[in-house]
VOKE-914345 format. One line per 8 residues: their letters; for each residue z, x, y of C-alpha. Coordinates in steps of 0.02 Angstrom, whole numbers, plus 50000, padded with zeros to 5 digits. Layout:
N
A	Z X Y ~ ...
This chain:
522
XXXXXXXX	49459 47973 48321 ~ 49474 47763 48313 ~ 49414 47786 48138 ~ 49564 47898 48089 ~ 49666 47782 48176 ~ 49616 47654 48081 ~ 49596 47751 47906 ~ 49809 47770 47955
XXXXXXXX	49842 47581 47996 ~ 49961 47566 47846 ~ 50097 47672 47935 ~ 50185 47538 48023 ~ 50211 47375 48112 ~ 50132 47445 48271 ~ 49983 47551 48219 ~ 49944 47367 48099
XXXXXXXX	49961 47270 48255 ~ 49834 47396 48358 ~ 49733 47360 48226 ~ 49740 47188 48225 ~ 49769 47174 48416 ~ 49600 47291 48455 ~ 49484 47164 48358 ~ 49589 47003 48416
XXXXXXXX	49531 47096 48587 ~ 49363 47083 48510 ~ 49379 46914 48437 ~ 49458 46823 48581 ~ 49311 46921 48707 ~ 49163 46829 48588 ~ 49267 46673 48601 ~ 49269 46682 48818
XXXXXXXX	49080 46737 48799 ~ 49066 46585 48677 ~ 49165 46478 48804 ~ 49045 46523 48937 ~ 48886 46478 48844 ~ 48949 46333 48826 ~ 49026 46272 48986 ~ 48851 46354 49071
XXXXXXXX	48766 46254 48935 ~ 48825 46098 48943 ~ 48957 46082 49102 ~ 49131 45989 49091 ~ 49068 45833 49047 ~ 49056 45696 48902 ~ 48934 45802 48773 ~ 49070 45944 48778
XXXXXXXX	49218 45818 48790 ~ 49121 45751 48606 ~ 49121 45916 48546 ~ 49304 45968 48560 ~ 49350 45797 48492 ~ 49243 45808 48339 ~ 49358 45972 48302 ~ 49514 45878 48269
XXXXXXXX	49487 45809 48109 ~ 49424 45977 48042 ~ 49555 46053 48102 ~ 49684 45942 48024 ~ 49632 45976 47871 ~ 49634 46140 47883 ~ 49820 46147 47945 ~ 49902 46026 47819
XXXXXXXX	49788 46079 47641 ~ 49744 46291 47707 ~ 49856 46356 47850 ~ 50023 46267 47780 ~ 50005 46349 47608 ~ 49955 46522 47665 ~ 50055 46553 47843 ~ 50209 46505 47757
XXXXXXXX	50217 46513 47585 ~ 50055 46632 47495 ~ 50095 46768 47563 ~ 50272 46796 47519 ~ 50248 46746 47345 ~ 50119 46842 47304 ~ 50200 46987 47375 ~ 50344 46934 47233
XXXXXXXX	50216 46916 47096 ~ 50126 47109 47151 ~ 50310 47182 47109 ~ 50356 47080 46964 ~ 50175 47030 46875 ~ 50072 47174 46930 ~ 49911 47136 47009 ~ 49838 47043 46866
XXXXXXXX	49988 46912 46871 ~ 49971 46908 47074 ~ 49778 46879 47062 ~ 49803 46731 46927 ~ 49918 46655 47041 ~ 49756 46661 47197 ~ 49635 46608 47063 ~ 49742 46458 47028
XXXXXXXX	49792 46426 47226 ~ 49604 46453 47283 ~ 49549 46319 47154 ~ 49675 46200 47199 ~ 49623 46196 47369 ~ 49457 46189 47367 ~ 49462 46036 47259 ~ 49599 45971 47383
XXXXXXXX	49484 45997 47530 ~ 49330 45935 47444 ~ 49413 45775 47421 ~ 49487 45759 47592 ~ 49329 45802 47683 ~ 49207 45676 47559 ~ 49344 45557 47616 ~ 49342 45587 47812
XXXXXXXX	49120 45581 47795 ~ 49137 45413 47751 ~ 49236 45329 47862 ~ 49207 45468 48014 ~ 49157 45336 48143 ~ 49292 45198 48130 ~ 49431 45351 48151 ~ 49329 45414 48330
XXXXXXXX	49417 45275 48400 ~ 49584 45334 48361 ~ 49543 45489 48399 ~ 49452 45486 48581 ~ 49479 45297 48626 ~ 49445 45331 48807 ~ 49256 45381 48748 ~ 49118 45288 48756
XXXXXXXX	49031 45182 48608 ~ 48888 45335 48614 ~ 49028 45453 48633 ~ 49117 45394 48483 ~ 48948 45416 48385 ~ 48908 45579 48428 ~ 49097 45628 48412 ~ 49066 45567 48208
XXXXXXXX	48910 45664 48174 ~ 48990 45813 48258 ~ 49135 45802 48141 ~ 49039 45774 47977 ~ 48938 45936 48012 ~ 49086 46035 48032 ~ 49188 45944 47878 ~ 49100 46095 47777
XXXXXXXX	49188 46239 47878 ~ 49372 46193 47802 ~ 49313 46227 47631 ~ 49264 46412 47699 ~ 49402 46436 47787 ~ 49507 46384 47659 ~ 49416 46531 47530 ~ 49420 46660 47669
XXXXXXXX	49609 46629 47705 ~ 49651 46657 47518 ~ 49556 46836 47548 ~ 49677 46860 47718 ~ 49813 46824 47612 ~ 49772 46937 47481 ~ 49706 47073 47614 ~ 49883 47045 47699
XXXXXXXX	49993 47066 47551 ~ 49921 47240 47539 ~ 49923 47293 47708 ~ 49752 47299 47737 ~ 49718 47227 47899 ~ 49547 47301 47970 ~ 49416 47181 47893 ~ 49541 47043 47896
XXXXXXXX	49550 47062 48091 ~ 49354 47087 48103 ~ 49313 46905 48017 ~ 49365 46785 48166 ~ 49223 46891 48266 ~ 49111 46848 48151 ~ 49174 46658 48176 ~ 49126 46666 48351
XXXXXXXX	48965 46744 48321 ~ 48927 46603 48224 ~ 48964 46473 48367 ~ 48858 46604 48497 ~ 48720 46575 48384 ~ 48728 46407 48383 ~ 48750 46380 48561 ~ 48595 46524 48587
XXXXXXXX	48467 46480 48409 ~ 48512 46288 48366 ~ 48551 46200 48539 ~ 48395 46234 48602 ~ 48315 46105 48476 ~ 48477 46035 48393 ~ 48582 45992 48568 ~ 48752 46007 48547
XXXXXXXX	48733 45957 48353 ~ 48661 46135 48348 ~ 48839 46205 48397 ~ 48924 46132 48274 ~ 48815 46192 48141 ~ 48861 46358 48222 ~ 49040 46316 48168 ~ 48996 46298 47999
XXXXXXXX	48895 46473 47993 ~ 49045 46543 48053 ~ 49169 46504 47921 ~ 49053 46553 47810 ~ 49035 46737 47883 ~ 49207 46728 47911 ~ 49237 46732 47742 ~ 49101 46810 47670
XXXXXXXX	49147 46978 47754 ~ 49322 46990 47671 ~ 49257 46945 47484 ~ 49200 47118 47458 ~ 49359 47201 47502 ~ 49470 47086 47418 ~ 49354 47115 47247 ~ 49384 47281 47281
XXXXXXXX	49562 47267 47260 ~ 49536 47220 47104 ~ 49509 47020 47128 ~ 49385 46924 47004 ~ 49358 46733 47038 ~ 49410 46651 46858 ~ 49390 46444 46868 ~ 49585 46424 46833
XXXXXXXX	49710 46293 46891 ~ 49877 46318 46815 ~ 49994 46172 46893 ~ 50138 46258 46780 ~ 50119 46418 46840 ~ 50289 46453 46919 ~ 50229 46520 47083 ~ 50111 46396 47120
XXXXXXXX	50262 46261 47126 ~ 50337 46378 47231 ~ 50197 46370 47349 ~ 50199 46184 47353 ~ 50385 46180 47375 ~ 50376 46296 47526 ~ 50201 46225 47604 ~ 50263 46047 47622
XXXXXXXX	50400 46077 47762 ~ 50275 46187 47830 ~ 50116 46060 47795 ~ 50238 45937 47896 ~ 50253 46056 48054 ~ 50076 46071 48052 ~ 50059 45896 48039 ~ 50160 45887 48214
XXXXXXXX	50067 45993 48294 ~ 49889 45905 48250 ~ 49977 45749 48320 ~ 50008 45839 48463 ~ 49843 45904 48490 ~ 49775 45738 48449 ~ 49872 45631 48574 ~ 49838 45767 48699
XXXXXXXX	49629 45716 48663 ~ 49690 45532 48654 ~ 49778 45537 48850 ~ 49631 45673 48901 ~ 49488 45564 48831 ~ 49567 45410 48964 ~ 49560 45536 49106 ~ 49432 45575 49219
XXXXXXXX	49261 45639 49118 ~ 49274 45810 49048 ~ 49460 45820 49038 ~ 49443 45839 48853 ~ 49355 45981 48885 ~ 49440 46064 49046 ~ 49611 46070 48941 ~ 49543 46155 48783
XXXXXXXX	49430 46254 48906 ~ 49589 46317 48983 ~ 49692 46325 48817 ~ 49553 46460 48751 ~ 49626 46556 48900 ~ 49781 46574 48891 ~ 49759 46593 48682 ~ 49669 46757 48744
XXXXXXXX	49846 46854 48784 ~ 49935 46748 48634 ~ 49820 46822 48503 ~ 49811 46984 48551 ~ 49982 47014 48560 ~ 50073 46885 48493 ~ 49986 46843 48325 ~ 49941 47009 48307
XXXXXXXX	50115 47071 48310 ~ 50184 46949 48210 ~ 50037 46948 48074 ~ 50076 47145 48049 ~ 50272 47124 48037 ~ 50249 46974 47922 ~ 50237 47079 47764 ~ 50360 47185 47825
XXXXXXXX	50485 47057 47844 ~ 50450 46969 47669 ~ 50464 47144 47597 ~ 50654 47182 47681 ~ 50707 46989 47636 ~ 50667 46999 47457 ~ 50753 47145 47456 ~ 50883 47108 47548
XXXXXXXX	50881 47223 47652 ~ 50957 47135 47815 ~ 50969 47288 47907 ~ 50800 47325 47909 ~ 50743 47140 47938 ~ 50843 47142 48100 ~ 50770 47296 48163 ~ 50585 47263 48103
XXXXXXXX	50616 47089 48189 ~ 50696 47158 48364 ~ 50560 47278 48373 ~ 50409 47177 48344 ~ 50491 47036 48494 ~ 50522 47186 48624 ~ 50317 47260 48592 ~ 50252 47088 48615
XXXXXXXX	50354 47053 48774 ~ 50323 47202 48837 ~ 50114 47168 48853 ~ 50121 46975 48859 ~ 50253 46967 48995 ~ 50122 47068 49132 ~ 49969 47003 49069 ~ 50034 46813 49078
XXXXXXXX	50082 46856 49274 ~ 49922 46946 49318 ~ 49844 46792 49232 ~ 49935 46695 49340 ~ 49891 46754 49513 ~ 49725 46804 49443 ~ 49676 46617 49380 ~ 49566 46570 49484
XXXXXXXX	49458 46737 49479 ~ 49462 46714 49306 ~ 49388 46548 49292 ~ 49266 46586 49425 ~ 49209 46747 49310 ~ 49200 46696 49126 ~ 49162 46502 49172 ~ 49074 46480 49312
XXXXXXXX	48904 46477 49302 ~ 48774 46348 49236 ~ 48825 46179 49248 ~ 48988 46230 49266 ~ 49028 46184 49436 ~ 49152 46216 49558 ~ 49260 46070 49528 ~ 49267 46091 49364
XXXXXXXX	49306 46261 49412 ~ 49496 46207 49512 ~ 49520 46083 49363 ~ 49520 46234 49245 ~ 49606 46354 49351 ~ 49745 46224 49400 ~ 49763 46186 49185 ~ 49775 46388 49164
XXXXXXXX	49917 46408 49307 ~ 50024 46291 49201 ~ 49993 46360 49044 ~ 50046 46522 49113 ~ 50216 46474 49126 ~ 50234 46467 48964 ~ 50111 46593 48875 ~ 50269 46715 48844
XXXXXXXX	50351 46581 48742 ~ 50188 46540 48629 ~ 50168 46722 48614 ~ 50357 46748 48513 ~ 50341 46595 48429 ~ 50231 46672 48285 ~ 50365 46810 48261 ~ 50494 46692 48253
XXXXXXXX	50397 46570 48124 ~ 50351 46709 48036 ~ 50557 46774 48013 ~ 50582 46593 47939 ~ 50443 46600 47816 ~ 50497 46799 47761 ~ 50657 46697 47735 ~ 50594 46566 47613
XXXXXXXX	50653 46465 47758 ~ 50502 46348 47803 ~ 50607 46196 47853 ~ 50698 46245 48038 ~ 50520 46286 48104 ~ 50454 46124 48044 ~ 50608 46029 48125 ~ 50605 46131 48293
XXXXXXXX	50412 46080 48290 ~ 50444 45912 48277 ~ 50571 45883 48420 ~ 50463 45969 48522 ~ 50308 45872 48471 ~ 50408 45744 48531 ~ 50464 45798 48699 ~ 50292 45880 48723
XXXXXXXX	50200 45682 48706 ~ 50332 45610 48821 ~ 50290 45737 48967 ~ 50108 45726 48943 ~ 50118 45536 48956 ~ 50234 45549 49108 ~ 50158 45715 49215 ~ 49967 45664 49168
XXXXXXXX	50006 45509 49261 ~ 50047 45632 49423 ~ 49956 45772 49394 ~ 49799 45725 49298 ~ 49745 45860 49154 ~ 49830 45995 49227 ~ 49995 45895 49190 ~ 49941 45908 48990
XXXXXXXX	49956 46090 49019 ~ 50131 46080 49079 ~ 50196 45994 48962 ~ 50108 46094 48839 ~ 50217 46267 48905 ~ 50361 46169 48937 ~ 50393 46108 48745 ~ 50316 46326 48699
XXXXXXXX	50483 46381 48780 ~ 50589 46250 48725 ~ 50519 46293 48554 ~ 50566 46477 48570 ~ 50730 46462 48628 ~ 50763 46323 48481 ~ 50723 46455 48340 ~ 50770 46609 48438
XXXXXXXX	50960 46534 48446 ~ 50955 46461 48251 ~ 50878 46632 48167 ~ 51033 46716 48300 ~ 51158 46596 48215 ~ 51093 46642 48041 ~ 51066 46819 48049 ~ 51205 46884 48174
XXXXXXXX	51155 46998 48316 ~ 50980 47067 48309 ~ 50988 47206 48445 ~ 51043 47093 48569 ~ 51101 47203 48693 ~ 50951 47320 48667 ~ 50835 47170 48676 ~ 50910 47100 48837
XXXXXXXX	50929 47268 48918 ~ 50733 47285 48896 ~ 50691 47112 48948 ~ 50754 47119 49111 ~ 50642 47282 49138 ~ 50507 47216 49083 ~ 50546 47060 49216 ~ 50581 47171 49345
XXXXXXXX	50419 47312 49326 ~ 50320 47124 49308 ~ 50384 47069 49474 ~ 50344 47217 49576 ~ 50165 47220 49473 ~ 50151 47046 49532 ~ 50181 47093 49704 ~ 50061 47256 49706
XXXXXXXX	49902 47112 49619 ~ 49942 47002 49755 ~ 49949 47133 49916 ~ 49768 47189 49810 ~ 49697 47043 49812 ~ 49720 47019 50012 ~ 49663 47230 50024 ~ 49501 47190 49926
XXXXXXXX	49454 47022 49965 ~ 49378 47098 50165 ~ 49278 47236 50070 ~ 49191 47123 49955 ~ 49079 46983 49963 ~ 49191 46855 49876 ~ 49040 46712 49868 ~ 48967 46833 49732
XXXXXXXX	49019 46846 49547 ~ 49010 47036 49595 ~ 49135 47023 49731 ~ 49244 46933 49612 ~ 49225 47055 49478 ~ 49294 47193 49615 ~ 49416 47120 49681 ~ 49498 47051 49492
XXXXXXXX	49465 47214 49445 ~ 49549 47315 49582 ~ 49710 47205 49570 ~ 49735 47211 49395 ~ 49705 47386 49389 ~ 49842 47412 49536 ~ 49951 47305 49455 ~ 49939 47391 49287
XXXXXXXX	49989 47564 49348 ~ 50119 47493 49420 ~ 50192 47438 49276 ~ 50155 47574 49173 ~ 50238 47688 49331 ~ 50403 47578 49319 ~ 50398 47579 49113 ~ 50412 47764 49155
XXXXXXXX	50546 47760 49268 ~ 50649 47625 49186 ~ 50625 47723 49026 ~ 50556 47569 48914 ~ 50549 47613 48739 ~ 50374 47519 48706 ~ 50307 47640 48842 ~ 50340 47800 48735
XXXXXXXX	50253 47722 48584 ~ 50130 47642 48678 ~ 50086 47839 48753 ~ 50086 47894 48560 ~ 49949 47793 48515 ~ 49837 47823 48641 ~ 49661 47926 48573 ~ 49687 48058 48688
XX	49863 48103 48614 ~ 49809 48117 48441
């Protein structure tokens, strides 16, 4: 039955989002197991403080030379080329982007090896002198992963354009794996040097398990680089405003590490401990949504079609509110169970336990907002419109660095997380009012009439988690990880039916489709 589900994933925006969403579920449960190896492994301290640090770099240039080519810009023009060129014109244009990259990010990363070490102190200048060192090594290890990544996202792209989501959404499973291993095969004998080699065997899984698929299609690597090829400036011209919001959001992430790396020892690695939390929610729903409509979106815009853009969009922002909403509040009143369950064990004591749990009640506040930012990103870049994203991201780069200087000062790490939601909604409500300006009304009325539902069914779930948690809590021993377990269980459980029961009543639209894709109804 889940394989005929999946053999009809094509069908539309939400059955492609199940799809994605089920193996995001997947995906982001390896990644909590992953975050729990290591936090048992190695405790809130400096060696995994090192180890998030070392990621920046990597990271960077994956978001300025991989993700701002391909999220904004691939994607829709190759969709163009597939109607105009055929597939052999669409797969000369991937040839010629996938060669251009690599050679961009083989130049980039031979660059960052060599002068690795004096950057750690830009980077982390709160760390120590053996800090810094280990930070470096880290970093050069996992310099190779970009160049995978940046293969394996030319395969998503391609896999996209065509709708075919399933092995596309299995890959970043395969990424964690890779870390698990490391944390489990290599740290053992390699310390935390072991893990990041884990990294690397990750992006390579990660994008050896879509090659296959994509060469199905009809793909053959050809060693290619056509700089006139029309779409390729096209590319460039639409990656750079893109590439530039990117940009903003590495500088955020890297004065975050800067003002966390000056705080009190394993700060660095509470907040991104905490961050992989609330992602959990985000990419489930959020990215998943908005990775399924993307295609969808391009195809109405290049058609014109605005009708069908508006109703594709207003669709897609109702279905994600509609799960992220409940699941940010039972996150919420849940946190510190949470913590307690996936991080808590090992070295992982119990006050790095309230750090985390204190970072993951901010961050709460604003998971709805990160959630619908994708979407709205996403409408831009259907658009051709990859500047207003990039200029909402920077002003709220810049108002997110001015809080975390100011409420890290008073709250510590946990003020980093604040600031962190509080610039997510301002972002939302920045592009939510522009693409309203541009576009006219996009089910307004509809949209608002469901949000406040969805508010009001999350409110009374809130209330029925929190009279559960005081019901339980007698019945249980709550000193044990399987007292915890019951009594997270038992509230969330009461809490979703709930929900569902008021979806019911208050006839929500995302209920009925929600009960149409269930296995038993099919």
């Amino acid at each position: 039955m889940l394989k005929s589900f999946f053999s009809d994933h094509k069908k539309t925006i939400f059955s492609a989002a199940v799809t994605v969403g089920f193996f995001s579920l997947a995906s982001r449960a390896l990644g909590l197991f992953r975050d729990r190896l290591l936090a048992s492994t190695f405790g809130a301290g400096e060696t995994l403080d090192t180890y998030y640090a070392a990621f920046r770099i990597p990271d960077l240039i994956f978001n300025l030379l991989v993700l701002g080519a391909l999220s904004a810009a691939f994607i829709p023009v190759f969709c163009e080329y597939l109607t105009k060129y055929k597939k052999e014109g669409a797969f000369r244009l991937a040839n010629s982007m996938l060669n251009l990259l690599a050679l961009a990010i083989l130049f980039a990363s031979c660059a960052i090896f060599i002068f690795a070490k004096p950057l750690m102190s830009a980077i982390a200048p709160g760390f120590s002198d053996s800090q810094k060192q280990l930070t470096a090594q880290l970093t050069r290890i996992m310099l190779i992963s970009p160049l995978f990544f940046g293969i394996s996202n030319i395969f998503s792209g391609i896999l996209n354009s065509f709708k075919r989501f399933l092995v596309y959404s299995i890959a970043p499973c395969l990424y964690n794996f890779g870390i698990i291993l490391g944390v489990i095969v290599f740290a053992p004998w390699l310390g935390i040097k072991g893990v990041a080699l884990g990294v690397v065997l990750g992006a390579f899984l990660h994008m050896a398990i879509q090659a296959p698929n994509v060469f199905r299609l009809g793909f053959r690597y050809k060693p290619i680089l056509s700089l006139k090829e029309k779409g390729i400036r096209t590319v460039a011209k639409l990656m750079v405003p893109r590439t530039i919001g990117l940009a903003a959001q590495q500088i955020n992430l890297w004065v975050i590490t800067i003002i966390a790396s000056m705080l009190t020892v394993g700060s660095v690695a509470v907040f991104n401990l905490a961050n992989n939390l609330q992602y959990f929610p985000i990419g489930i729903f959020g990215v998943a949504f908005a990775t399924a409509a993307f295609p969808h979106l391009s195809l109405a815009a290049s058609r014109n079609n605005i009708k069908e853009f508006k109703i594709r969009f207003s669709q897609t922002f109702r279905q994600i509110l509609f799960f992220i909403v409940p699941v940010s509040g039972a996150m919420l009143l849940l946190r510190a169970q949470i913590v307690r369950l996936i991080l808590g064990t090992g070295k992982f004591d119990w006050e790095d336990t309230v750090l985390t749990y204190k970072c993951l009640g901010y961050f709460c506040l604003g998971i709805f907002a990160l959630g619908l930012v994708p979407l709205l990103a996403k409408a831009f870049y259907s658009l051709k419109d990859t500047r207003t994203p990039v200029v909402i991201s920077l002003l709220t780069m810049g108002v997110n660095v001015g809080l975390s200087i100011w409420l890290s000062r008073v709250l510590e790490v946990a003020g980093l997380a604040l600031a962190f939601a509080l610039a997510g909604i301002l972002n939302l409500l920045l592009l939510l009012l522009i693409l309203r300006k541009r576009m006219g009304d996009l089910e307004d009325q509809k949209t608002l009439s469901t949000t406040l539902k969805i508010i009001g069914a999350t409110v009374v779930m809130g209330l029925a988690i929190q009279g559960s948690k005081y019901l339980i809590a007698p019945w249980v021993n709550m000193q044990t990880g399987v007292g915890v377990l019951a009594q997270t269980l038992g509230a969330a459980l009461a809490g979703l039916l709930v929900y569902l029961g008021l979806g019911f009543l208050l006839k929500v639209d995302e209920v009925k489709v929600v009960k149409k894709f269930l296995p038993w109804r099919r």
